[in-house]
SESE-163751 format. One record per residue: residue number from 1; residue in one letter; chain; x negated, z negated, y of N, C-alpha, C in turn. Coordinates in nm, 4 decimals. Each point is the difference from the previous one (the first is absolute). Example, Ala and Ser with C-alpha at 12.3 -4.5 7.8 and 13.67 -1.06 7.14 Angstrom:
<nodes>
NODE     k   r   c      neast        nup     nnorth     caeast       caup    canorth      ceast        cup     cnorth
NODE     1   A   A    -1.3190    -0.7800    -0.5690     0.0890     0.0000     0.1190    -0.0900     0.0000     0.1200
NODE     2   S   A     0.0350     0.0720     0.1050    -0.0820    -0.0060     0.1190     0.0770    -0.0730     0.1090
</nodes>
This chain:
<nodes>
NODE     k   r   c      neast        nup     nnorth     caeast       caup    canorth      ceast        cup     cnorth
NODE     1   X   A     5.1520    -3.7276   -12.5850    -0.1299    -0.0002     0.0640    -0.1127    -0.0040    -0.1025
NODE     2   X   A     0.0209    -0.1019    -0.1078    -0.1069     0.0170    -0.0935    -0.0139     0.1214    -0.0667
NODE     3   X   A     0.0830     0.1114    -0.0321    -0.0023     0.1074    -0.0419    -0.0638     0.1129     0.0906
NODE     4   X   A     0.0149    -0.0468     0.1441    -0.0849     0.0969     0.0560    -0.1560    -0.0214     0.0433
NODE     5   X   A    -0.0332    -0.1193    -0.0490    -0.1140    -0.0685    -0.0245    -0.0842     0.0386    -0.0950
NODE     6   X   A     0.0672    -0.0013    -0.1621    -0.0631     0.0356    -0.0872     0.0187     0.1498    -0.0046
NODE     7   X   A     0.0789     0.0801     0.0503    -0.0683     0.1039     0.0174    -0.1086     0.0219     0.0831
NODE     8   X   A     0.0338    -0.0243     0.1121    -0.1662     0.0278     0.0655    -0.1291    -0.0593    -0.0734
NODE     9   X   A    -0.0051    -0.0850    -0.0624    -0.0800    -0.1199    -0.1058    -0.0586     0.1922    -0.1521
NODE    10   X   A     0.1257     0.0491    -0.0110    -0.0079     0.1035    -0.0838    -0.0475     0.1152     0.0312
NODE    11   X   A     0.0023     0.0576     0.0852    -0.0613     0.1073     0.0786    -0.1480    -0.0195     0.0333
NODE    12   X   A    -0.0465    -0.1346     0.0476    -0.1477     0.0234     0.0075    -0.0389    -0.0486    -0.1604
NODE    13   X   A    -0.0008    -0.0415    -0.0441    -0.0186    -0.0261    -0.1616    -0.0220     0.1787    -0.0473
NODE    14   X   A     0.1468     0.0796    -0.0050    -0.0241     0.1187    -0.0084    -0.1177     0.0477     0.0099
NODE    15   X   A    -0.0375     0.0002     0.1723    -0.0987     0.0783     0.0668    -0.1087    -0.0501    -0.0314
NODE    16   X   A    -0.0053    -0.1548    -0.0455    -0.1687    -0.0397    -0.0605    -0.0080     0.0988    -0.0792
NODE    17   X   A     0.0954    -0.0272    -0.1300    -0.0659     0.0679    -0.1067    -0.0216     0.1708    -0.0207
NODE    18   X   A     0.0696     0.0499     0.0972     0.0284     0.1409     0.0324    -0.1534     0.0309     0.0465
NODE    19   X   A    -0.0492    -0.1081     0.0701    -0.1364     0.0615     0.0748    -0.0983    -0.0374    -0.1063
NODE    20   X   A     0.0099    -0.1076    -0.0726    -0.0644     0.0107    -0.1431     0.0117     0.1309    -0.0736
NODE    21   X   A     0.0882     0.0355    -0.0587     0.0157     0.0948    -0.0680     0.0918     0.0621    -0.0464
NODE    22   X   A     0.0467     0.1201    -0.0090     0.1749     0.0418    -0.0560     0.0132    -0.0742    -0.0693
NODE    23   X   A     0.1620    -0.0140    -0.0022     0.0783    -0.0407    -0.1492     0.1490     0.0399     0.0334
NODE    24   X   A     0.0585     0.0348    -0.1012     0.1393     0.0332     0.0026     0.1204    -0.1272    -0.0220
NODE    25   X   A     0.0922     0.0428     0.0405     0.0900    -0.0752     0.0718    -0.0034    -0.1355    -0.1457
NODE    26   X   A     0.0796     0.0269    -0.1161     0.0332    -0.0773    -0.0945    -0.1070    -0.1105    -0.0268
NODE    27   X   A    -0.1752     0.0361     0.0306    -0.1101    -0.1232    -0.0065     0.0293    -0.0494     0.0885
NODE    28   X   A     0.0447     0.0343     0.1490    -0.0193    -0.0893     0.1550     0.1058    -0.0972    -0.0389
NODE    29   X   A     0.1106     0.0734    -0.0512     0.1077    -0.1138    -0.0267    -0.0099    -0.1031    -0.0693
NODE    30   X   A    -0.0649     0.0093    -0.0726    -0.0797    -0.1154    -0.1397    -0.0879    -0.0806     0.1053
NODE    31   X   A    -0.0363     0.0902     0.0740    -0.1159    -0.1149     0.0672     0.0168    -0.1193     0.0849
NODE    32   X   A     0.1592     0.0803     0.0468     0.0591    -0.0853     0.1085     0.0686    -0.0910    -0.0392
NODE    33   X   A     0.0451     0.0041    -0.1260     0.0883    -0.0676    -0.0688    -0.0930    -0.1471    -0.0783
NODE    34   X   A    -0.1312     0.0679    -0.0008    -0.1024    -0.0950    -0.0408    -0.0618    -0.0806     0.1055
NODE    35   X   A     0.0374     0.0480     0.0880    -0.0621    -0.1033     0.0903     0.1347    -0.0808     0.1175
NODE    36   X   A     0.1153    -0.0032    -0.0686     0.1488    -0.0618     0.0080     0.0795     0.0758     0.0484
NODE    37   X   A    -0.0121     0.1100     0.0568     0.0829     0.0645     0.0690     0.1316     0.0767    -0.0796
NODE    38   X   A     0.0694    -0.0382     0.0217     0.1652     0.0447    -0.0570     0.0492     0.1259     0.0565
NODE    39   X   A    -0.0295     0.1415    -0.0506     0.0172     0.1064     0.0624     0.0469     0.1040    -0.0905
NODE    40   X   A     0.1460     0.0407     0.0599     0.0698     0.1136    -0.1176    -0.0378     0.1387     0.0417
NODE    41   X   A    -0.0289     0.0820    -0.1172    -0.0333     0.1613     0.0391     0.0641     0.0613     0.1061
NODE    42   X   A     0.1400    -0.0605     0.0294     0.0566     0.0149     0.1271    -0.0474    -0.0253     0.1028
NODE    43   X   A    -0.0689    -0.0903     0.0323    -0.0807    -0.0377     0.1192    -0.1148     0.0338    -0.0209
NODE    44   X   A    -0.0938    -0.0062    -0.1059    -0.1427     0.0608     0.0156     0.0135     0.1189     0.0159
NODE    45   X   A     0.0375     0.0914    -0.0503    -0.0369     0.1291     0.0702     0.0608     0.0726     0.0918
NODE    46   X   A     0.1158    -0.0421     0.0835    -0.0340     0.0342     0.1422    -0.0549    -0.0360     0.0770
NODE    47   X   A    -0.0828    -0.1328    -0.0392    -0.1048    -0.0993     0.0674    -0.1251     0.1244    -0.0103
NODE    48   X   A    -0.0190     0.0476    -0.1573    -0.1248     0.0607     0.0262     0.0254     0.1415     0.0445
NODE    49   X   A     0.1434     0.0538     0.0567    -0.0008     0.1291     0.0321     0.0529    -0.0323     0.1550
NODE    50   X   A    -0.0292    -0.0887     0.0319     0.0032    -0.0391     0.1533    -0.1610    -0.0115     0.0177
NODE    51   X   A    -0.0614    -0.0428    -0.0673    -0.1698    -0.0629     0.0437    -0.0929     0.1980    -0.0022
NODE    52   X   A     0.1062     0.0637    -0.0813    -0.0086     0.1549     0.0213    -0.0129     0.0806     0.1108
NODE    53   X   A     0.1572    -0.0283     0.0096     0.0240     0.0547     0.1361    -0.0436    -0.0002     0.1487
NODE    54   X   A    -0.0737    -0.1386    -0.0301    -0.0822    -0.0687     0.0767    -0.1548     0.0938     0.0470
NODE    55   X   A     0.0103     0.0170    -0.1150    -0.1311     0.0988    -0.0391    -0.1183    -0.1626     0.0005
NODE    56   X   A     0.0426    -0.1333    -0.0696    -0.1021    -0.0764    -0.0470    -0.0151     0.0453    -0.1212
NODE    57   X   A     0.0436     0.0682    -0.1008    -0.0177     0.0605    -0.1375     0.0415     0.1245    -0.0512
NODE    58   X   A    -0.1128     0.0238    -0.0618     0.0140     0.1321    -0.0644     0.0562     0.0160    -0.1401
NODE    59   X   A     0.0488     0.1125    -0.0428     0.0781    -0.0096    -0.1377    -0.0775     0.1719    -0.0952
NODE    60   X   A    -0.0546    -0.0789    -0.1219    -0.0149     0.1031    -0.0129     0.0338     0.0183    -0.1587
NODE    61   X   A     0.0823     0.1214    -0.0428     0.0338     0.0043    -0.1288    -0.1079     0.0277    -0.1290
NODE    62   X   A     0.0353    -0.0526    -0.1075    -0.0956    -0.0532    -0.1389     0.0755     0.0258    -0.0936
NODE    63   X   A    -0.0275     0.1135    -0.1204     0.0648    -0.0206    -0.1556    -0.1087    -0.0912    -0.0315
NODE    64   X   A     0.0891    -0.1199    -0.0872    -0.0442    -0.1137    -0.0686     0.0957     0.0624    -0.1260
NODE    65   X   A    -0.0898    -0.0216    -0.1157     0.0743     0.0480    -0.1355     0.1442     0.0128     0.0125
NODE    66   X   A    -0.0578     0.1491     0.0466     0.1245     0.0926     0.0351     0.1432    -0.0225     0.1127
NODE    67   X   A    -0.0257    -0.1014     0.0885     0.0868    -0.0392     0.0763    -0.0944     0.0069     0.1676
NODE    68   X   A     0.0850     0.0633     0.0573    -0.0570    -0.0270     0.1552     0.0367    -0.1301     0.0615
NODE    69   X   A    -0.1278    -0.0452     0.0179     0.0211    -0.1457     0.0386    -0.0948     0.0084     0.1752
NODE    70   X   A     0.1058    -0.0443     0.1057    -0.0488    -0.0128     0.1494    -0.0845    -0.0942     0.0076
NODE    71   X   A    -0.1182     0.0224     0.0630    -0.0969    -0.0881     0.0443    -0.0196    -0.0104     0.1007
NODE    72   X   A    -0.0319    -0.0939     0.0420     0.0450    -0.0622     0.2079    -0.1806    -0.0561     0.0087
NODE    73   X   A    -0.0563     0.0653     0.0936    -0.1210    -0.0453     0.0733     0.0169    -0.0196     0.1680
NODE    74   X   A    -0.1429    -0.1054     0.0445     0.0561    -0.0315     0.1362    -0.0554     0.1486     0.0703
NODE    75   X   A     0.0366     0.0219     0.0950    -0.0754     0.1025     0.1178    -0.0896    -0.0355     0.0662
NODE    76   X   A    -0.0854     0.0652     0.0982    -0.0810    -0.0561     0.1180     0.1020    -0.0957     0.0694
NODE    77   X   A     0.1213     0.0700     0.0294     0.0718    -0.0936     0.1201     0.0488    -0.1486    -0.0863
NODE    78   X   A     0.0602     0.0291    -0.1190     0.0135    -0.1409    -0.0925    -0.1343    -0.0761     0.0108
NODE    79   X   A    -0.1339     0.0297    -0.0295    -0.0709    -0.0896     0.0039    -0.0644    -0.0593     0.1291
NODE    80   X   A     0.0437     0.0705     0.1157    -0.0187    -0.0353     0.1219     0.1021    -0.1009     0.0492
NODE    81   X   A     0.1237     0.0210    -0.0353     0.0811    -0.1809    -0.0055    -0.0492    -0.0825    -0.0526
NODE    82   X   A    -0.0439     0.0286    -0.1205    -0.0397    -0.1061    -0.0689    -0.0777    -0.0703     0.0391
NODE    83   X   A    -0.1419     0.0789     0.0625    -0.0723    -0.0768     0.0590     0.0433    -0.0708     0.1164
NODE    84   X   A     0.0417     0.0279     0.1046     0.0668    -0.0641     0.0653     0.1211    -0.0848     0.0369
NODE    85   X   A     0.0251    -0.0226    -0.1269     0.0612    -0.1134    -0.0136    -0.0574    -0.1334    -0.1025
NODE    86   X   A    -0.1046     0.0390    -0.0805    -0.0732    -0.0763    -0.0749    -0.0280    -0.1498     0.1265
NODE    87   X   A    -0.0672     0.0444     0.1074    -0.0324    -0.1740     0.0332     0.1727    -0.0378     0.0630
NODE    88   X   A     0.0974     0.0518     0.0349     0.1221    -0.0408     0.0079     0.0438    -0.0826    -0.0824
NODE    89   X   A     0.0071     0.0306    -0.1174    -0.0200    -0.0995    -0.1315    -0.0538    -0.0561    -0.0237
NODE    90   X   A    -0.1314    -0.0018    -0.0070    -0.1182    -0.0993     0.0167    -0.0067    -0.0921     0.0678
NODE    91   X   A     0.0890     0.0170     0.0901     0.0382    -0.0981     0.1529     0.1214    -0.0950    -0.0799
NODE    92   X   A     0.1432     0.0714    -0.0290     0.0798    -0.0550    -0.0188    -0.0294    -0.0982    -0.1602
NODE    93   X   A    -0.0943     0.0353    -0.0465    -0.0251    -0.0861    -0.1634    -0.0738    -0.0963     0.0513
NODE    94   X   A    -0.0757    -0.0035     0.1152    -0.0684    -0.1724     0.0624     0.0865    -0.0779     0.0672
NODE    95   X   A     0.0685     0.0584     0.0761     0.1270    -0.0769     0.0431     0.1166    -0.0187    -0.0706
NODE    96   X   A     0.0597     0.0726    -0.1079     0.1388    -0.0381    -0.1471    -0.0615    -0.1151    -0.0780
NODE    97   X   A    -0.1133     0.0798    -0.0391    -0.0107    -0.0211    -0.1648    -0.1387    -0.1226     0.0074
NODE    98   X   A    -0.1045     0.0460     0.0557    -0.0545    -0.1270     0.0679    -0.0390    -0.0916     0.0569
NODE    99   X   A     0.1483     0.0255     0.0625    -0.0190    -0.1539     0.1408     0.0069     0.0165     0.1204
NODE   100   X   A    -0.1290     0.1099    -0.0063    -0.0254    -0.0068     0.1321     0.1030     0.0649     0.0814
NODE   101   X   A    -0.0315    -0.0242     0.1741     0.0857     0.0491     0.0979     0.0716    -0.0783     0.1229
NODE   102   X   A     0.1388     0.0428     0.0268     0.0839    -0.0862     0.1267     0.0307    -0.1465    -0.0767
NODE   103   X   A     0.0038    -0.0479    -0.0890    -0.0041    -0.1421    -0.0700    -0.0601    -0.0440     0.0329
NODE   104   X   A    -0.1744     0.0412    -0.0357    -0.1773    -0.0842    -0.0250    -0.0072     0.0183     0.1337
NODE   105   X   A     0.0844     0.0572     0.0888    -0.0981    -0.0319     0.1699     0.0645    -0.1264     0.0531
NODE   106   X   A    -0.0631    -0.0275     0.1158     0.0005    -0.1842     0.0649     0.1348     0.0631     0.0702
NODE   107   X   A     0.0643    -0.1091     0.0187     0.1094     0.0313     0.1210    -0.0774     0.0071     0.0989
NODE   108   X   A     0.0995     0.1027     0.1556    -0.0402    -0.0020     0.1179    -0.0050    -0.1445     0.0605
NODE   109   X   A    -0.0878     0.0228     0.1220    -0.0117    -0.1179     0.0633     0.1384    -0.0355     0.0509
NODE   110   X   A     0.0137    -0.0934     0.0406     0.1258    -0.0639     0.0837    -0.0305     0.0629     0.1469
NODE   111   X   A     0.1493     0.0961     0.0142    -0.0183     0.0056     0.1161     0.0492    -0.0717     0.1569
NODE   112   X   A    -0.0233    -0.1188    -0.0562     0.0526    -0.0774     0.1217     0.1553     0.0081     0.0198
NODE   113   X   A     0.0844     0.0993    -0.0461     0.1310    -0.0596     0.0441     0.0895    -0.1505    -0.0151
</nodes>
């Protein structure tokens, strides 16, 4: 279960930075890896050739001193999840991460039984 967690945790991470700005696969992996995520080339890139297929990202090829290197940007439709899921998260980081939520509310009244 935690693995299918931190993937989903990886995919919008992706799509932030995708709607920021291209980058090719080998930086995203550094990035993810920098910000804890434990992810083998085996799993990142059918992660990012699923977020493809999806049509949340675009791929577009680059010679970098002399090597074609793929670069992944978000789409209209990628950055239209994004946005709509931004206060989803925004929601779930006041209720995880600070506090708030089904905890900080009063119990129901007694209902007389």
């Amino acid at each position: 279960m935690l693995r299918d967690i931190s993937l989903a945790f990886m995919r919008v991470h992706v799509l932030h930075h995708a709607a920021q700005e291209s980058f090719y696969g080998m930086a995203m992996m550094e990035e993810l890896h920098r910000h804890g995520y434990d992810i083998s080339a085996g799993t990142f890139y059918p992660l990012l050739h699923r977020l493809e297929e999806k049509g949340l990202l675009s791929r577009e090829e680059r010679v970098v001193e002399g090597k074609v290197r793929k670069y992944y940007g978000a789409t209209g439709e990628g950055r239209a999840v994004l946005e709509e899921i931004r206060p989803k998260i925004r929601e779930l980081v006041e209720e995880v991460v600070e506090g708030e939520g089904p905890d900080d509310l009063p119990d129901p009244p007694d209902s007389g039984d």
